[in-house]
C-alpha positions as CSV (number, residue, x, y, z in Angstrom):
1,X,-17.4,61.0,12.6
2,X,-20.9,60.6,12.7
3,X,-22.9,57.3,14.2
4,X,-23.7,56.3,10.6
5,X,-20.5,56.2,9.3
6,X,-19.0,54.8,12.2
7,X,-21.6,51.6,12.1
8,X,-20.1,51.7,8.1
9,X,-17.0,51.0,9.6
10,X,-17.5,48.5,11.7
11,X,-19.8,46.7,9.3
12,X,-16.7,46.9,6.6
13,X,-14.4,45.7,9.5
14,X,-16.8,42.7,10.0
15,X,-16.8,42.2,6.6
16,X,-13.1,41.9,6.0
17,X,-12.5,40.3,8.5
18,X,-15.2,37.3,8.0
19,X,-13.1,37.1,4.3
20,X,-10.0,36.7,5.5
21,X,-10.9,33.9,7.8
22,X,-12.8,32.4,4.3
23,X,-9.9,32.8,3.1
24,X,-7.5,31.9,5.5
25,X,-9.7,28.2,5.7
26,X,-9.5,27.5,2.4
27,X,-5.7,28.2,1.9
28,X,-5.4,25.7,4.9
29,X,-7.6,23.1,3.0
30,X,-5.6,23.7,0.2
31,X,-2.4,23.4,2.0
32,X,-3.6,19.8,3.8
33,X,-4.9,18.5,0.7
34,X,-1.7,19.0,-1.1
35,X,0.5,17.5,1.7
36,X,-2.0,14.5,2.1
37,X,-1.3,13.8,-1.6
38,X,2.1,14.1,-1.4
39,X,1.9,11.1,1.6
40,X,-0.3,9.5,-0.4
41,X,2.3,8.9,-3.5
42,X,4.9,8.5,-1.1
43,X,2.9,5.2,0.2
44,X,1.8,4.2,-3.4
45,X,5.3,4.3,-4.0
46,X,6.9,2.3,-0.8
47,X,3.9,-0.1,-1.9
48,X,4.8,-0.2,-5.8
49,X,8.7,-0.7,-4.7
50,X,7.4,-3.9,-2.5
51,X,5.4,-5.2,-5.6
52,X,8.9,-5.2,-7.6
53,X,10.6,-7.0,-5.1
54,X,8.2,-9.4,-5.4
55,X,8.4,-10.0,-9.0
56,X,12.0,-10.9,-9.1
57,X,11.5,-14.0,-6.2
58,X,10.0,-17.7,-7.6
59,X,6.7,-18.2,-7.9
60,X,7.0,-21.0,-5.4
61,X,9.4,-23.3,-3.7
62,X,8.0,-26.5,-5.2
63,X,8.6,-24.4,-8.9
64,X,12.2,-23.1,-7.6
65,X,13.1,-27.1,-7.1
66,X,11.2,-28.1,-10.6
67,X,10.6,-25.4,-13.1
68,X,8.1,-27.4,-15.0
69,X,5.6,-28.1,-12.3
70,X,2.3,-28.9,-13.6
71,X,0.7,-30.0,-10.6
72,X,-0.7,-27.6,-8.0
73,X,-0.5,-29.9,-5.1
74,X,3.2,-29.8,-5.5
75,X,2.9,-26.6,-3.7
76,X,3.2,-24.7,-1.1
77,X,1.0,-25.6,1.9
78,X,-0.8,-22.0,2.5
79,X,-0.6,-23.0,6.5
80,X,3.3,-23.3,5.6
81,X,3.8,-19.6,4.2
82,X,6.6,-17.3,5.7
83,X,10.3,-17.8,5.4
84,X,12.0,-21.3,5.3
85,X,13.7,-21.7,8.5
86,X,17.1,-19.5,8.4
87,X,15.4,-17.2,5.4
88,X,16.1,-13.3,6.2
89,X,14.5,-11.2,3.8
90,X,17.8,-11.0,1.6
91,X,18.1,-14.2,1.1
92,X,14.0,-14.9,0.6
93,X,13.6,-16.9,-2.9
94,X,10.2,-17.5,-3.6
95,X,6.7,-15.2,-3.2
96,X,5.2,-16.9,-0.1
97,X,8.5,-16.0,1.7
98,X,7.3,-12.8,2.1
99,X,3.7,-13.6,3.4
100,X,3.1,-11.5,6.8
101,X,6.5,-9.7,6.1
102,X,6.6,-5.9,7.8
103,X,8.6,-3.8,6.9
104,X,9.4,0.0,7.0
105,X,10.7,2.6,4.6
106,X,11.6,6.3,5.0
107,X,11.1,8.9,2.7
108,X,11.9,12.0,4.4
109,X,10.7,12.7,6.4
110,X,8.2,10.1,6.7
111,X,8.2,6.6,7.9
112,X,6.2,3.9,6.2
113,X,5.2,0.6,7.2
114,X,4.5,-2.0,4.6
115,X,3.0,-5.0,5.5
116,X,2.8,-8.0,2.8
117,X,-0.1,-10.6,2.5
118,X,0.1,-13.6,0.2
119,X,-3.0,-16.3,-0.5
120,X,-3.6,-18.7,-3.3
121,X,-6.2,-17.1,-5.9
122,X,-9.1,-18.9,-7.2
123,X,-9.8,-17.4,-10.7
124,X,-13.2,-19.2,-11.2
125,X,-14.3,-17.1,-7.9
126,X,-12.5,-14.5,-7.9
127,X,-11.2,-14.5,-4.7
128,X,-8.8,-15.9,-2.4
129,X,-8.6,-19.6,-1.1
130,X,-6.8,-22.1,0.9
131,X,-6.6,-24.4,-2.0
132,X,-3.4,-24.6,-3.9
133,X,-3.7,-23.4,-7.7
134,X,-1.4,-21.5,-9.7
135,X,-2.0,-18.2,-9.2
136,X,-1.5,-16.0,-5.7
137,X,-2.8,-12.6,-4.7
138,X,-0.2,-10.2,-2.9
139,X,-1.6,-7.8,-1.2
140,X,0.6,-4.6,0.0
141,X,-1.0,-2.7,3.1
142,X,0.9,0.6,3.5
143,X,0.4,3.0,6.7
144,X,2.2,5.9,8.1
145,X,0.6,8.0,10.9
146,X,0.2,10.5,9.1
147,X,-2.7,9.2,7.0
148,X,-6.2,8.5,8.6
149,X,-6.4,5.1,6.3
150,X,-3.8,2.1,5.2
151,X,-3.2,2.6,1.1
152,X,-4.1,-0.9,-0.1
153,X,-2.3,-2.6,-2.9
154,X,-3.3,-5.8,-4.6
155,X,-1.3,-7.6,-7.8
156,X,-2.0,-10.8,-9.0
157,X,0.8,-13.4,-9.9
158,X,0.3,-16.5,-11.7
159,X,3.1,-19.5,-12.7
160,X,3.1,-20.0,-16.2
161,X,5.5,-21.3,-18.4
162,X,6.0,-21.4,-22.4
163,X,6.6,-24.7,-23.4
């Protein structure tokens, strides 16, 4: 073999073998987008489960002792949220029970924490505020190691009844 064809040869070596890394990268890529995802439902789902919960407690305590509450001062002090003294999580009743609750969930294999946030909700503002009205932002804050950020869930709940 002659020096021509024998630089043809390495330079084809070289070749292939810058391809397959190419392509070896993006199958990896590929590969740790797909299991990223898959983490990613897995919190959305340990988050969405935590949102149910919610749904089925009271409103409030003030609105579990008088269903017809019409008067937002009635309420829950927001400095008073967290369980009533002797509450464990099965026995919570009403949303702000479950204000600074942690908890953890496996999907296997994975571990997630979920961490719940209640606060009243002003709607002419948009935002969250001390004062009591009639509608509460919970706010689920999911993180596993596994994911470089905390999937962040938000649902509004407001006390309305048909009269």
């Amino acid at each position: 073999m002659s020096t021509g064809e024998t630089l043809l040869v390495i330079g084809a070596l070289v070749i292939l073998s810058v391809t397959a890394l190419f392509l070896n990268e993006a199958l990896l890529e590929s590969t740790q987008t797909l299991t990223e995802s898959q983490l990613i439902a897995g919190a959305v789902s340990a988050g969405v489960s935590a949102v149910e919960k919610a749904k089925s407690l009271s409103f409030d305590e003030a609105v579990v002792q008088d269903s017809l509450l019409t008067n937002p001062t009635q309420l829950t002090e927001p400095g008073n949220f967290g369980p009533e003294t002797g509450e464990t999580p099965d026995t919570f009743d009403d949303l702000d029970d479950i204000h600074l609750y942690i908890d953890s969930t496996v999907t296997l294999p994975v571990r997630y924490y979920v961490k719940t946030i209640v606060a009243y909700f002003d709607t002419s503002i948009m935002r969250t505020t001390v004062q009591k009205t009639f509608f509460k932002q919970f706010d689920v804050l999911v993180y596993t190691p596994f994911l470089r950020d905390t999937v962040h869930l938000e649902y509004l709940f407001g006390n309305w009844k048909q009269r």
